[in-house]
C-alpha positions in Angstrom: 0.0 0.0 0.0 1.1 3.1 -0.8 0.7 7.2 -1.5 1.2 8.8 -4.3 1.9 12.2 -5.1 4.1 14.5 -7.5 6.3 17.5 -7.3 3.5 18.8 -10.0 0.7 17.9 -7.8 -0.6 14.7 -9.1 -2.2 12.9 -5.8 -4.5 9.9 -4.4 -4.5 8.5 -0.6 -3.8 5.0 -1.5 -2.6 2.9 -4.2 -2.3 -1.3 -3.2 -1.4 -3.8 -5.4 -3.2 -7.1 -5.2 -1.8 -10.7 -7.2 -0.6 -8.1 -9.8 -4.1 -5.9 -10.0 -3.8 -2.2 -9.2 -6.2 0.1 -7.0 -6.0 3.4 -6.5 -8.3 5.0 -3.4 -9.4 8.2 -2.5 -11.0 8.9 0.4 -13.7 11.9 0.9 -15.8 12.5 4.3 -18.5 14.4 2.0 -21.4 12.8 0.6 -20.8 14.5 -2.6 -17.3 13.8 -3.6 -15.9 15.9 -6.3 -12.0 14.7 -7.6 -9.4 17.6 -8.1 -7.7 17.9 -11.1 -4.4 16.3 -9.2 -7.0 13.4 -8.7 -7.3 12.5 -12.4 -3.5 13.1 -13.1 -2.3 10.5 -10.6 -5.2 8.0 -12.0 -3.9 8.8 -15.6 0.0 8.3 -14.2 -1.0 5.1 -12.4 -3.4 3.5 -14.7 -4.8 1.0 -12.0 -7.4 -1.9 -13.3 -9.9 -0.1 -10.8 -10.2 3.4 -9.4 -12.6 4.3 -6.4 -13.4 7.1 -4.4 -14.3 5.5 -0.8 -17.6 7.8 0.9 -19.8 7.6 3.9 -23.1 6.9 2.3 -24.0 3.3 1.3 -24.9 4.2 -2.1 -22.4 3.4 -4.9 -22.4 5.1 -8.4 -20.3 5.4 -11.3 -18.7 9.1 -10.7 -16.4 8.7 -14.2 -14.9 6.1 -16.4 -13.5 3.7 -14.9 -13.8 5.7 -11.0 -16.8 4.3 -8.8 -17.8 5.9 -5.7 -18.5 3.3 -2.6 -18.7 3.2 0.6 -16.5 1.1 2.8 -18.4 -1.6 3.3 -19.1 -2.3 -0.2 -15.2 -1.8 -1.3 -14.4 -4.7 1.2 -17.0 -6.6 -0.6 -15.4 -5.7 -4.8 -11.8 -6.7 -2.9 -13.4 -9.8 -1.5 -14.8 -10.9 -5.1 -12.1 -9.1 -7.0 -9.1 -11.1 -5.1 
């Protein structure tokens, strides 16, 4: 597990590797998550097989391509059937 961020600002909280899948995470306390623009650019560097953006609510939606927005329960349950 790790953290990534650039000297030109690029950023997300967590990035784990998994029996050679990638994930990056972001974590938001609001129940509106919006992704900065340093957000995308570390998704575009990384290129992970799955983005999400990790919220309080239980609802999950598709926020862009390829980025869903879930809650933490439901993230332990993609891992669980991803893994």
């Amino acid at each position: 597990m790790f953290y990534y961020r650039t000297a030109k600002g690029a950023e997300v909280d967590f990035v784990i590797k998994i029996t050679n899948k990638v994930f990056v995470l972001e974590c938001k306390a609001s129940y509106t998550p919006v992704l900065s623009k340093g957000n995308y650019l570390a998704i575009e560097d990384i290129s992970p097989k799955y983005s999400f953006v990790v919220t309080p609510p239980d609802e999950s939606w598709s926020m862009d391509k390829y980025i869903d927005v879930v809650s933490l329960r439901k993230l332990k349950k993609l891992f669980s059937e991803m893994i």
